[in-house]
C-alpha positions in Angstrom: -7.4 2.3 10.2 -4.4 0.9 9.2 -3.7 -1.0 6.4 -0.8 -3.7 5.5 0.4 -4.7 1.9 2.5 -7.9 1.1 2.7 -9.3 -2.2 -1.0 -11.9 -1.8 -2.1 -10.1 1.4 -4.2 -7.3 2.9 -4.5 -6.9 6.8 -6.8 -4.2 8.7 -6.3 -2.9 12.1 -9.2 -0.7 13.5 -8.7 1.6 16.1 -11.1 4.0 17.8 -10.4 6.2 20.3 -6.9 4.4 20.5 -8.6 1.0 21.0 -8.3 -2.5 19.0 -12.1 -2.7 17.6 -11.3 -5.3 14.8 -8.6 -6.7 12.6 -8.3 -8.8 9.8 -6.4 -10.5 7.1 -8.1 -10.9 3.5 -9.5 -14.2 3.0 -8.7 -14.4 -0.4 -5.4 -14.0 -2.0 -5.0 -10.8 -3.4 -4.2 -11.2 -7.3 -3.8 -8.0 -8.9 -4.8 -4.5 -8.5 -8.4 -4.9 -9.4 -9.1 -7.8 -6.0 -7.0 -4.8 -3.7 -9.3 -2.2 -4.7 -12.6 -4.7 -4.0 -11.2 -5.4 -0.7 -10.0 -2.0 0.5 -13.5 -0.3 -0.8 -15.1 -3.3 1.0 -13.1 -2.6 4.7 -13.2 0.9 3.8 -17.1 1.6 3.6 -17.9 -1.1 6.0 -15.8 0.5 8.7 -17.2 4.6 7.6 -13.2 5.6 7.7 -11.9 8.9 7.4 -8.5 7.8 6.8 -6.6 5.0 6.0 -2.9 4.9 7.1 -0.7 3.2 4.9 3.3 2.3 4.9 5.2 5.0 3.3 6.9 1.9 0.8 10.1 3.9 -0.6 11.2 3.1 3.3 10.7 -0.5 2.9 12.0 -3.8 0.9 8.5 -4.3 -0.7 9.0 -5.0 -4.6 7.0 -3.8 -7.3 3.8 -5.6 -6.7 3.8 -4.6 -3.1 3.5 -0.6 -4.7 0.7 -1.8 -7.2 -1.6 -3.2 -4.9 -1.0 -0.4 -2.6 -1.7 2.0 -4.9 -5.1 0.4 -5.8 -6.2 0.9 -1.9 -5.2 4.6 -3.0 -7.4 4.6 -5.3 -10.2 3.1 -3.3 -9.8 5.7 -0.9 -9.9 8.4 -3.3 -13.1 7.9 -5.3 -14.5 7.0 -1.5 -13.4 10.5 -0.4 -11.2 9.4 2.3 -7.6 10.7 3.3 -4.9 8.8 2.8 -1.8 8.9 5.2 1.5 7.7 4.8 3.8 6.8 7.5 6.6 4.5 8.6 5.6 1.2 10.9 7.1 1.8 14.3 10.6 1.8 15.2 11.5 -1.9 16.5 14.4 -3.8 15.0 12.3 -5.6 13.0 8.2 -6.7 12.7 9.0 -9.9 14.8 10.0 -7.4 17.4 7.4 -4.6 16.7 4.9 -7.4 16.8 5.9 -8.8 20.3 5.9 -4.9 21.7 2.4 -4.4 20.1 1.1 -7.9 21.8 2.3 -6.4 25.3 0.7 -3.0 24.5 -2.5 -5.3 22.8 -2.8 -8.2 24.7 -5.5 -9.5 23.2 -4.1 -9.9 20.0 -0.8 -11.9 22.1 -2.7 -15.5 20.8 -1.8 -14.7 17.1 1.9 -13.3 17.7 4.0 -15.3 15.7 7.6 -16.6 16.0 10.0 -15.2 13.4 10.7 -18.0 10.9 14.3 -19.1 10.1 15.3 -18.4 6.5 13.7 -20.7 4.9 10.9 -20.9 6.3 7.9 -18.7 4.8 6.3 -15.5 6.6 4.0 -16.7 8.6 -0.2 -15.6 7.3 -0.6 -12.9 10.7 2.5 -10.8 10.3 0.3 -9.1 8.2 -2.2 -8.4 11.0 0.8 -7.1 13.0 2.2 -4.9 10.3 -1.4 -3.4 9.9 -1.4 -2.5 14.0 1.7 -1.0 13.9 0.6 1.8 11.2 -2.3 2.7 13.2 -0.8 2.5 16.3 2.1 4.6 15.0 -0.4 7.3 13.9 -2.5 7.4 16.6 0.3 8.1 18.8 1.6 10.7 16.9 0.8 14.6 17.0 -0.8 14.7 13.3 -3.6 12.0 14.9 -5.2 15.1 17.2 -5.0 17.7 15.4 -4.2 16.9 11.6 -3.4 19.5 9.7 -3.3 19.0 5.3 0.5 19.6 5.5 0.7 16.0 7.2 -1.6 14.1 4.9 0.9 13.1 2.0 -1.6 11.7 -1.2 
């Protein structure tokens, strides 16, 4: 499962077996640390996980907020026993474009791609969904995703 951090959001993507099962986007803005850990224990134990894949953040723009609430699903994940992995979203130009590659490779989630807004415009609410596909589609094609060994798990 892959999980995507903003600064108000959460998004899921489940995969099995390299297959979209589910996705979603937290219904409820995500205030601090405390609502991030509800939610992620709540996706976590609902979905059984093994692992959660998150974005490794020292290669991204995210601020300071982004790293809290991040480190809150860490938390969730650790007192539910399950692994966390880090990793970078694919390699596109940007997640407008990583999002239009994942609808061709997903087409069922093509109905919620979203145009990239001009400057001044805000992010549109299913980037997030997009971002959260990407890390679990970028793990699952990788190497570590068949045979994962603990010197590719970064905690």
């Amino acid at each position: 499962m892959g999980i995507a951090i903003n600064s108000s959001k959460l998004g899921l993507a489940y995969l099995v077996d390299g297959e979209l099962m589910d996705w979603k986007v937290s219904t409820d803005v995500i205030r601090n640390e405390e609502t991030a850990f509800e939610q992620a224990q709540k996706w976590i134990g609902f979905y059984e996980l093994d692992a959660v894949v998150l974005e490794a953040l020292e290669e991204t723009r995210k601020g300071e907020r982004a790293y809290r609430l991040q480190q809150a699903v860490v938390r969730a994940a650790d007192v539910l026993g399950v692994a966390v992995i880090f990793g970078p979203r694919r390699a596109a130009a940007n997640k407008y474009a990583d999002a239009a590659a994942l609808a061709d490779e997903f087409p069922q989630v093509a109905p919620w791609l979203p145009r990239q807004p001009r400057l001044w415009e805000k992010e549109p609410r299913f980037i997030i969904l997009f971002e959260a596909l990407s890390l679990a589609w970028a793990w699952w094609r990788s190497p570590d995703a068949r045979g994962q060994d603990e010197a590719t798990i970064e905690f």
